[in-house]
Backbone as a ProteinNet text record, in pm:
[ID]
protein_1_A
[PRIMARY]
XXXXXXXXXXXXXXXXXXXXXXXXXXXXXXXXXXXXXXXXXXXXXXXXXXXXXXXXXXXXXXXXXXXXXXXXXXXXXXXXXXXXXXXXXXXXXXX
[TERTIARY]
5769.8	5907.4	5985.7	6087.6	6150.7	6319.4	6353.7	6531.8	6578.1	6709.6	6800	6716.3	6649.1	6567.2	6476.2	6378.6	6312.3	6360.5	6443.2	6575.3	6601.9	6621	6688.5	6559.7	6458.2	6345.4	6269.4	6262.4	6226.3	6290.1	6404.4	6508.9	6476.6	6466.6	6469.3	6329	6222.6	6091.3	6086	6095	6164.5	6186.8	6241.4	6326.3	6260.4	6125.6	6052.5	6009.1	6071.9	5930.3	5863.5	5823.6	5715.6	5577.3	5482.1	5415.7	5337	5368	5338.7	5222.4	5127.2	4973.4	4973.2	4976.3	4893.5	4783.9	4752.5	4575.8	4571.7	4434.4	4411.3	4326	4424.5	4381.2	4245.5	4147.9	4033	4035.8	3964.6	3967.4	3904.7	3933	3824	3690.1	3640.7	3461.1	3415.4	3276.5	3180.3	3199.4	3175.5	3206.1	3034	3023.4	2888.8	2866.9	2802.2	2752.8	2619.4	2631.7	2557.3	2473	2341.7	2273	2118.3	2111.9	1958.9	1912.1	1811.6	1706.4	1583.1	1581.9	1449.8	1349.2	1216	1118.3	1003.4	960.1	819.3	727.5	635.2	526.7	457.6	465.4	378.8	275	187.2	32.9	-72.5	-97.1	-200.9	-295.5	-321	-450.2	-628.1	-635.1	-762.3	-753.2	-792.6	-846.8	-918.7	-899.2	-1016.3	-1111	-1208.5	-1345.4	-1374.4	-1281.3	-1305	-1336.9	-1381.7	-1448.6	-1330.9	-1371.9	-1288.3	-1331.4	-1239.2	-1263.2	-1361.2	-1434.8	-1584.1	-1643.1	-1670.5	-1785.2	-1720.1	-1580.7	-1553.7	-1623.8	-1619.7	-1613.7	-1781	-1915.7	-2005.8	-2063.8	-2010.6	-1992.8	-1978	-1829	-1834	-1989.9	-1995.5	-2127.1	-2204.3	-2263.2	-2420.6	-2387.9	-2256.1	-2254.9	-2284.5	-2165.7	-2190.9	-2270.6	-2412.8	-2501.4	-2539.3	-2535.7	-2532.4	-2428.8	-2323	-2176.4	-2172.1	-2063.5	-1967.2	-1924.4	-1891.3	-1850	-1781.8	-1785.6	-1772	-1869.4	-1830.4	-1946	-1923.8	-2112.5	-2105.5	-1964.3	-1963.6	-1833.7	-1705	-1652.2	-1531.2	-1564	-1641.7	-1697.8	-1669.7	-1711.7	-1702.2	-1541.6	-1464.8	-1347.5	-1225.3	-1304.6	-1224.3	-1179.2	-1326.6	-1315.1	-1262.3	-1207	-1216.9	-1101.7	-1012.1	-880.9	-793.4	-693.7	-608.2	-600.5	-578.7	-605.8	-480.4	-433.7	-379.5	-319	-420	-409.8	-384.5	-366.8	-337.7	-209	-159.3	-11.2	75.2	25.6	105.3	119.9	-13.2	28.9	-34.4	85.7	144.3	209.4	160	240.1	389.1	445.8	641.4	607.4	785.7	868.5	978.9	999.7	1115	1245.4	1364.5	1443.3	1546.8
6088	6084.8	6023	6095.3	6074.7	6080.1	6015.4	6001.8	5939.5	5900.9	5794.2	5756.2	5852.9	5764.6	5659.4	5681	5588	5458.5	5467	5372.9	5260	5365.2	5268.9	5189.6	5282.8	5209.8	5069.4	5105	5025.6	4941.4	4968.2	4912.6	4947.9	4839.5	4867.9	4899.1	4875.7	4912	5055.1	5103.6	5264.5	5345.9	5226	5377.6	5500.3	5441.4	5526.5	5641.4	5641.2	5683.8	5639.9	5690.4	5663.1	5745.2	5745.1	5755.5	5743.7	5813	5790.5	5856	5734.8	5780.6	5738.5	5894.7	5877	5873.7	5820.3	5769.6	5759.3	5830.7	5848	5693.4	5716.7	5588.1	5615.3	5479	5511.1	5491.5	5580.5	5576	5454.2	5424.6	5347.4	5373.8	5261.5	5286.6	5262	5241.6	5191.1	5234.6	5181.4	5247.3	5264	5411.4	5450.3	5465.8	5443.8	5470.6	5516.4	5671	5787.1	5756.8	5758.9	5697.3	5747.5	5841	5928.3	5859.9	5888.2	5779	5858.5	5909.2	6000.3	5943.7	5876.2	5840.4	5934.8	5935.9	6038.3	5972.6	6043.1	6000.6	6089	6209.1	6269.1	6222.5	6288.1	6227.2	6375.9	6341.6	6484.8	6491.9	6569.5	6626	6561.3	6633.9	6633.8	6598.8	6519.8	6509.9	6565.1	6661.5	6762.1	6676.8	6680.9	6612.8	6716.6	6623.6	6700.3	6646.6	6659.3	6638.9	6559.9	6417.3	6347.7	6398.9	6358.2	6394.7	6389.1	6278.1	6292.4	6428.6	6409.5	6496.2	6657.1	6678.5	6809.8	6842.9	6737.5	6789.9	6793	6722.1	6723.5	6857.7	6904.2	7038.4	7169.3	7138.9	7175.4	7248	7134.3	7114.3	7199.9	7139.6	7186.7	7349.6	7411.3	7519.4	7608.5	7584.4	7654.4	7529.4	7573.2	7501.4	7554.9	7643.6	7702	7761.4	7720	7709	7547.9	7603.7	7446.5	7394.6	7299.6	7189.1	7082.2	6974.7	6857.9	6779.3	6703.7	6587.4	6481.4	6402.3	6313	6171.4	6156.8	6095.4	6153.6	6256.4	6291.9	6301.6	6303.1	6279.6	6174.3	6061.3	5891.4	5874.7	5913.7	5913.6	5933.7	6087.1	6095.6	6035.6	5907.7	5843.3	5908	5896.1	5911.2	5983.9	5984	6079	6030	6072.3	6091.7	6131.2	6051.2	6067.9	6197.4	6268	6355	6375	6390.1	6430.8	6295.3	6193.3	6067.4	6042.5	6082.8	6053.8	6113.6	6272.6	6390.7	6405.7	6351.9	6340.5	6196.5	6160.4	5964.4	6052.5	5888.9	5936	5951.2	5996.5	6014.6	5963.5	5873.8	5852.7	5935.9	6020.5	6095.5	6005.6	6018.9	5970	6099.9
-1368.4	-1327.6	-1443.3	-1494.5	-1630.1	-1588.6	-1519.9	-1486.5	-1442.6	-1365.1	-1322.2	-1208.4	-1133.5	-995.7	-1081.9	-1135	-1239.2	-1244	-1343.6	-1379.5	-1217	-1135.6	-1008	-947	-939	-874.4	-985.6	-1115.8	-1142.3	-1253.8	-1266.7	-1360	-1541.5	-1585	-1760.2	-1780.8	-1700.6	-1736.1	-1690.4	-1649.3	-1594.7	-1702.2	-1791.7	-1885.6	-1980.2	-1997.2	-2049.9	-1957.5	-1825.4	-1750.6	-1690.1	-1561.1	-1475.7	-1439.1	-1451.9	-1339.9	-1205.2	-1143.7	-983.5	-986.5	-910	-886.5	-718.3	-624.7	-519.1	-482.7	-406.2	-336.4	-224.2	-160.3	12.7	36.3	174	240.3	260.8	328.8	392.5	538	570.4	758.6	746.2	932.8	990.3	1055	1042.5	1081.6	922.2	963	876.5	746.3	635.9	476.6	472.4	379.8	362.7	218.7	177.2	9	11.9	-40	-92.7	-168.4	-207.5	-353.6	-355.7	-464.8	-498.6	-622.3	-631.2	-725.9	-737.9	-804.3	-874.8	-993.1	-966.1	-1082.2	-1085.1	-1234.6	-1188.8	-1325.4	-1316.3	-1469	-1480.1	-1596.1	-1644.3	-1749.6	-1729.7	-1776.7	-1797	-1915.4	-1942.6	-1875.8	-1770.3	-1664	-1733.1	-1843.3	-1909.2	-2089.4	-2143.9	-2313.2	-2318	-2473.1	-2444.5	-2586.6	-2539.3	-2668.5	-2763.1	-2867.1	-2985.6	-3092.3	-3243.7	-3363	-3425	-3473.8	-3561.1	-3717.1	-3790.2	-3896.1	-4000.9	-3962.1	-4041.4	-3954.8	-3813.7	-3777.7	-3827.4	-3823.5	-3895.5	-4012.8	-4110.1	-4213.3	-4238	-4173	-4143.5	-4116.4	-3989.6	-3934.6	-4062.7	-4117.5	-4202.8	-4284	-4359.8	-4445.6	-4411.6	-4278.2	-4229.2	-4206.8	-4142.4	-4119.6	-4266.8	-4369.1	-4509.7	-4592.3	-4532.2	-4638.2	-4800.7	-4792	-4937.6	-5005	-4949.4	-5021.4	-5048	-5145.6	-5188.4	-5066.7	-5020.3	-4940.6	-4972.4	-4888.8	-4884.1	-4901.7	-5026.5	-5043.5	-4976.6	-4988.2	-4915	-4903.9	-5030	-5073.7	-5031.6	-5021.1	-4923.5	-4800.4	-4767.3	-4570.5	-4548.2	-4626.1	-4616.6	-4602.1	-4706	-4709.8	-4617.9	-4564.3	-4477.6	-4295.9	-4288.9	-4189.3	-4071.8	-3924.5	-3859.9	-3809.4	-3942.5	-3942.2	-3817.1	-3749.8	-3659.1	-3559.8	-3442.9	-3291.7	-3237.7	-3286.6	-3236.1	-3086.6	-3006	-2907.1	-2831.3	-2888.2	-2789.2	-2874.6	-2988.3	-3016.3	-2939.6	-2937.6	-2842.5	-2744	-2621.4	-2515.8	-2445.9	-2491.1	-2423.8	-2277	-2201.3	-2055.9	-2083.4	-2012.2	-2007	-1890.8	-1884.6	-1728.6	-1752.3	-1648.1	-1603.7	-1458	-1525.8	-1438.3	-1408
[MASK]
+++++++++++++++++++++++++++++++++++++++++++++++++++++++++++++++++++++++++++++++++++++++++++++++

C-alpha cells in the first residue's frame, strides 16, 4: 500500500509505503504437530574371499611357471596390498 491511506494510518513512517501481511487465525481445540522420521543402515549382505596381493601375485607365478613373472622379491614387496572391498562397502546411514 503506497498512498495517502498509508500516510493516515501510519503517519511519517507510512511514507515509504506499507505492507500489509494477512494471517489465518487458529481454530479452537487441541494444536497438533505432524512429524515423520525415517532411519535406515545399509550394510553389504556378503564379503566375497578374495586374494590379497601377495597371494595374487603367488598365483600369478605358480600359474605361468615357465614364463617370466614375479620375483620372489616383488611378491615380498607387494605385501598385502589394499582392502578394497572394506573401503567400498562401509555401512551407510540413510535419513
Amino acid at each position: 500500500m503506497k498512498d495517502v491511506s498509508a500516510t493516515a494510518i501510519y503517519g511519517s513512517r507510512g511514507s515509504n509505503g506499507v505492507i500489509l501481511i494477512n494471517t489465518k487465525k487458529g481454530q479452537k481445540g487441541k494444536s497438533a504437530v505432524n512429524y515423520q522420521y525415517s532411519l535406515g543402515q545399509s550394510q553389504s549382505a556378503k564379503e566375497l574371499n578374495l586374494l590379497n596381493a601377495s597371494q595374487w601375485a603367488r598365483m600369478q607365478k605358480d600359474y605361468f611357471l615357465n614364463k617370466p613373472g614375479y620375483s620372489d622379491a616383488e611378491i615380498e614387496q607387494l605385501g598385502d596390498g589394499y582392502d578394497w572391498q572394506n573401503a567400498v562397502l562401509q555401512t551407510g546411514v540413510t535419513q
